[in-house]
N, C-alpha and C positions, 0 to 999 in steps of 0.2 A: 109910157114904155117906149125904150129908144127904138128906131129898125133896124131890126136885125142884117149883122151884117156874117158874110161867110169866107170861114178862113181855111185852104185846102191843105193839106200836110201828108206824110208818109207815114208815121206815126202818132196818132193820139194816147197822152198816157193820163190814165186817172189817178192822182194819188202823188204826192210831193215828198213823202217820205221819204226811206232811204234807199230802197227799192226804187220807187219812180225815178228817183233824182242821178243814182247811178246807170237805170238804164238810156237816161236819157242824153247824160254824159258819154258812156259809151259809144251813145249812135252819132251824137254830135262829132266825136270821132272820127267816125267811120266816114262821116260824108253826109249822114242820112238825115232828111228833116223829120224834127218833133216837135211836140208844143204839149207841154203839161198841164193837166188843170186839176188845182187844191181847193176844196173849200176853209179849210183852215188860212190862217195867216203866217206868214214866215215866223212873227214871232212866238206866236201860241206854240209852235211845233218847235222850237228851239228851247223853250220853257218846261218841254214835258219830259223831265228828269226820267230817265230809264238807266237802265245797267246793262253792260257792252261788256261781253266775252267775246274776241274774235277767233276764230278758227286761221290757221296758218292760211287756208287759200281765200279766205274772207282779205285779208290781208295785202295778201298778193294782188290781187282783183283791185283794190284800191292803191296802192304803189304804183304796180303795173300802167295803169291810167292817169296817172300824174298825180293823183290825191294821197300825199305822204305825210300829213302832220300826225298819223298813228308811231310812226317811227321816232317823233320828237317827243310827243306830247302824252302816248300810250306808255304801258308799262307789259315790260314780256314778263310772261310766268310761264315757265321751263317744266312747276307742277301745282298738284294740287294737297290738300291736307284734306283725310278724313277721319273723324275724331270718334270714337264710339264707345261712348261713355266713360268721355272724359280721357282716353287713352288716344295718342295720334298715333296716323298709318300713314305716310309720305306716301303719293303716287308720284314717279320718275317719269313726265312724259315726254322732255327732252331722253332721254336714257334710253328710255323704251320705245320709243318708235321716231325719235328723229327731229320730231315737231314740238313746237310751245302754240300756246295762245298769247293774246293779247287782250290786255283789260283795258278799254276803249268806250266809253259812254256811249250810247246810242244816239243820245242827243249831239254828241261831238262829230259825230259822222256824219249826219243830215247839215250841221253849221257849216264841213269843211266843202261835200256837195255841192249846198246853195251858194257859197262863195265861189265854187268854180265853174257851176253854172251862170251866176251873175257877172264872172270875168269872161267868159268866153260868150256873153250876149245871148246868151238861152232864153228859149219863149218859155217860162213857166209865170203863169198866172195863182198865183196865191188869192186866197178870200173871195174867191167867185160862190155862187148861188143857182139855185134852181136848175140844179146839174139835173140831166138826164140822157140817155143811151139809144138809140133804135140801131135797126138794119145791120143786127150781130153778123147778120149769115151774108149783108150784103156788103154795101160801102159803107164802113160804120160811120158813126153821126155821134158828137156830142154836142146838147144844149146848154148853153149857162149864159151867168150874167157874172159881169166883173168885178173888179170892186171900186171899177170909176161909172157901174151901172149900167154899160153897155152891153147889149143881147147879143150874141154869138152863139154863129151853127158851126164845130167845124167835123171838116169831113176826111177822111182819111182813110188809108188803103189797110192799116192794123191796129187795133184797140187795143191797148192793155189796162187789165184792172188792177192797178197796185195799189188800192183806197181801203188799205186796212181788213180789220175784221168784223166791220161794220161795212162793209162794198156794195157798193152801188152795182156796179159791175156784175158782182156775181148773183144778186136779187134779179138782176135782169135777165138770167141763162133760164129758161123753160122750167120746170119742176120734171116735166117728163127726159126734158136731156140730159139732168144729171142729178148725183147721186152723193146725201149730207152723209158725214160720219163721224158722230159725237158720241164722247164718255165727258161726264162731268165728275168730279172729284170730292170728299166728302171732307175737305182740308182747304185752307187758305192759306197765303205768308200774310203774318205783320210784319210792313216793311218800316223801315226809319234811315234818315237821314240823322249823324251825331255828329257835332264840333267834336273828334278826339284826335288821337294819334291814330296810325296804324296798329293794331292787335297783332299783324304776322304782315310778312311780303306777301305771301298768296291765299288764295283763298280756302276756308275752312269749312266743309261739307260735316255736321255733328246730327250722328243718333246720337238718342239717349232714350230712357224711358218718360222721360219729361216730354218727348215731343224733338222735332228735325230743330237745326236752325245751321243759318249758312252767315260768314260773316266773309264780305267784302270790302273793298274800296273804293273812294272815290279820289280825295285828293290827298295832301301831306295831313291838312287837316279836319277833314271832311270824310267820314268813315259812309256805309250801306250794308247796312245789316236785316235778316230776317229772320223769324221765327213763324213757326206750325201753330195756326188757330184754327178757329171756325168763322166758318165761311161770314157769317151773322155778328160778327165780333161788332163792337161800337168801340170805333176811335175814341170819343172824347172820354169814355169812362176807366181810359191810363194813364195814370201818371208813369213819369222818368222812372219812379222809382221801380215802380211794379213792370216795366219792360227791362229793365235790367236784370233786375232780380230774372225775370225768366228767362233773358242769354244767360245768365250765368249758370243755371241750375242743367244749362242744355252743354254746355262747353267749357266750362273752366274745369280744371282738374290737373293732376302730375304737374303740378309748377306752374303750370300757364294760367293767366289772369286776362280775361276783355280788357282792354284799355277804355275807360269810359267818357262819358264829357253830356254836353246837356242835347236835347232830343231836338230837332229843329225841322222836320217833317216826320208826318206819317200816313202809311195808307195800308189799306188790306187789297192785297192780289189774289179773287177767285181762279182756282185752276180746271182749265176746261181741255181738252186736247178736241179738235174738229181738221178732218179734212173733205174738200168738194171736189170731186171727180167725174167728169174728169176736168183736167185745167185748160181745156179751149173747147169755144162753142163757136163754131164757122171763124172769123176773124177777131172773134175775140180772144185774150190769152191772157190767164189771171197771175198773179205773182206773190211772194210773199202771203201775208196774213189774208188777204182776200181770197188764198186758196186750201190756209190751212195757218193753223195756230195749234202750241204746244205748250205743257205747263213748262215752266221756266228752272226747274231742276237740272236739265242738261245742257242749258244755254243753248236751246239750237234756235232759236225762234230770228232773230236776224242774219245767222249764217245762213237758216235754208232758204231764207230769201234772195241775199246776194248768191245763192246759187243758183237759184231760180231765172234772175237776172243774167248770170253769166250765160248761161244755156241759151235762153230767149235770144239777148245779143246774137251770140252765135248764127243761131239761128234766121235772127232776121237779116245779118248781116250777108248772108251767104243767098239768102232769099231775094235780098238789092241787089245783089253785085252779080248774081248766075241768072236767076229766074226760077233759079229750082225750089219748090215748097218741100223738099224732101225732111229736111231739118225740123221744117216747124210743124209738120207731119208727125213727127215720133217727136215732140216737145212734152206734150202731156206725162206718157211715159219713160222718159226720162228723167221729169222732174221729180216723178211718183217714185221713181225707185228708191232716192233720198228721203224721200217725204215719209214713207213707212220705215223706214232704215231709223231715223231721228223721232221717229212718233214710238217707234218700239225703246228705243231709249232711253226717251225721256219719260216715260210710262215706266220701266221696268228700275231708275234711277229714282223715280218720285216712290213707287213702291217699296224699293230699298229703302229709305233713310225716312221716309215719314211713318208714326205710330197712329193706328186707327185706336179711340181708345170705344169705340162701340163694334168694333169687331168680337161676335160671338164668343169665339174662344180664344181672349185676351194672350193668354200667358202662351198658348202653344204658337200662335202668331211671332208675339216678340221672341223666346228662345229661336225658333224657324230662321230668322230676320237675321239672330246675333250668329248664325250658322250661319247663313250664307253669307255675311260680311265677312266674318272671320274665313271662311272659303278662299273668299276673290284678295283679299287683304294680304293674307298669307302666303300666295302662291305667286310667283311671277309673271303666271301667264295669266292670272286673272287681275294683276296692276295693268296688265299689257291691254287687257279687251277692255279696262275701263277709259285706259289713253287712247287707245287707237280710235273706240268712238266717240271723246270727248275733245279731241283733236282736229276728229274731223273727215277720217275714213283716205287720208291724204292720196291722189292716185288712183282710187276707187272711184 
């Protein structure tokens, strides 16, 4: 074992993701020292293929700070499609409130990050080990070893846990100082990866009685499609065929056809929604997934991270530059405000379009279901409340 050596910094951030790597961007900014420490390796986390809906001020925030290959390399979508057995419903959410998203891989954000963190000489430590936390309430401390083996203490005036939803960070806040908040889901997506064309420009949100299924994209040729299983499903025992066959029976109808091609990954996504409350314990301050995860129906789970981020910044930024902790004082709730704002969302958008088929009373369930679509579908102001939250709450 080497001796330990000690490295003093203003910020320690746990977690290299896309949270960590933009707040760490940020402060580099501003003036302020950080140093990041991942136990992944740059390249594992560049490899973990995710799906990127960005929200308009998701956006911004990465523009804004000089990170603009979403503008070359994303694709805007002005709305969305929702299809309900078999019939489409255009939601206008350029139209209706002003704003588009952006369809941005998750993975392409954390690539563009770590290149402008490795251009502007950022400490971030990838592949380190034997991570560990003390003295939340004091001068915090992080443990680890490198990936050239070297033991380092370092020490620092604010902790953030941005290490996922698996966090170290937040295993280390008391049991008595805060407060877990989980629903588990009784539904899965089978996801896939297909060589096809595109099926439509934007994306396709389908009831049906068959079960949900959302189809998106990835590249020209490179499609990301999912469908509603069980949580217990066994990858190896689908063929191509038999996943087709079930987007189709979920989405095709009045003229439209999936465009297909052959299956080239897959996986099942359990959907769990959890938030930890509150998100600071003395100098520690958690961020993204370490403080709250959602099922992925409303795509909020990397914007309310980079919001989370934006706030934090703020926050610490005003906390170097004045002296005042007043900001990072009211951080927790203000992040929470969003936090339930998007957990009620995406809760109330996964209950919308997914079918329980062990729900007691089958049949008064789905008619219920096809009522309230047809409701929000129908009416202007219920296209409006579905873009204004899926947008992003712009303003707000």
């Amino acid at each position: 074992m080497s001796e330990r050596k000690i490295h003093k910094t203003q910020v320690a951030i746990m977690g290299a993701g896309p949270a960590g790597l933009m707040l760490s961007h940020l402060l580099f900014r501003a003036g302020i020292e950080n140093t990041v420490v991942e136990i992944r390796s740059r390249d594992s986390i560049s490899r973990t293929i995710r799906a990127g809906i960005l929200e308009a001020g998701s956006v911004d925030l990465l523009v804004d700070s000089g990170v603009d290959n979403v503008l070359r390399n994303g694709h805007e979508h002005e709305g969305t499609e929702f299809r309900v057995n078999g019939e489409g419903h255009r939601i206008d959410f350029k139209g209706l409130t002003g704003n588009s998203v952006w369809l941005y891989p998750q993975n392409d954000v954390f690539d563009d990050l770590a290149a402008q963190r490795e251009a502007d000489g950022g400490d971030v430590r990838y592949s380190c080990s034997g991570t560990q936390v003390s003295d939340l309430t004091g001068t915090p401390k992080v443990f680890f070893t490198d990936a050239d083996g070297q033991d380092w203490e370092l020490r620092a005036e604010i902790l953030v846990g941005a290490d996922g939803s698996r966090s170290l960070c937040r295993g280390a806040v008391p049991a008595a100082e805060r407060t877990w908040h989980f629903n588990e889901y009784p539904f899965a997506w089978f996801g896939i990866l297909a060589e096809a064309p595109r099926s439509a420009p934007e994306l396709i949100y389908a009831n049906s009685a068959h079960g949900f299924a959302l189809i998106s994209q990835r590249t020209d040729a490179v499609q990301r499609m999912y469908f509603q299983c069980d949580p217990a499903t066994n990858l190896a025992g689908w063929t191509d065929e038999q996943i087709w066959e079930q987007l189709r029976v979920r989405v095709n109808g009045n003229g439209f056809e999936l465009k297909e091609g052959p299956v080239i990954d897959k996986v099942v996504l359990p959907f769990r929604s959890f938030v930890h409350t509150p998100m600071r314990h003395g100098n520690l301050f958690l961020a993204g997934d370490a403080a709250h995860t959602v099922p992925p129906t409303g795509a909020k789970g990397l914007n309310l991270a980079l919001h989370d981020v934006k706030l934090l910044f703020e926050s610490l930024d005003s906390y170097f530059s004045t002296g005042s902790s007043a900001l990072l004082d009211t951080y927790s709730d203000r992040a929470l405000d969003r936090v339930w704002k998007a957990q009620y969302f995406s809760y109330w958008m996964t209950t919308l379009l997914h079918t329980v088929p062990t729900e007691p009373n089958h049949d008064f369930f789905r008619a219920r279901q096809i009522g309230e679509l047809r409701s929000l579908l129908e009416s202007e102001h219920g296209r409006a409340y579905i873009a204004e939250c899926y947008t992003g709450w712009q303003g707000k």
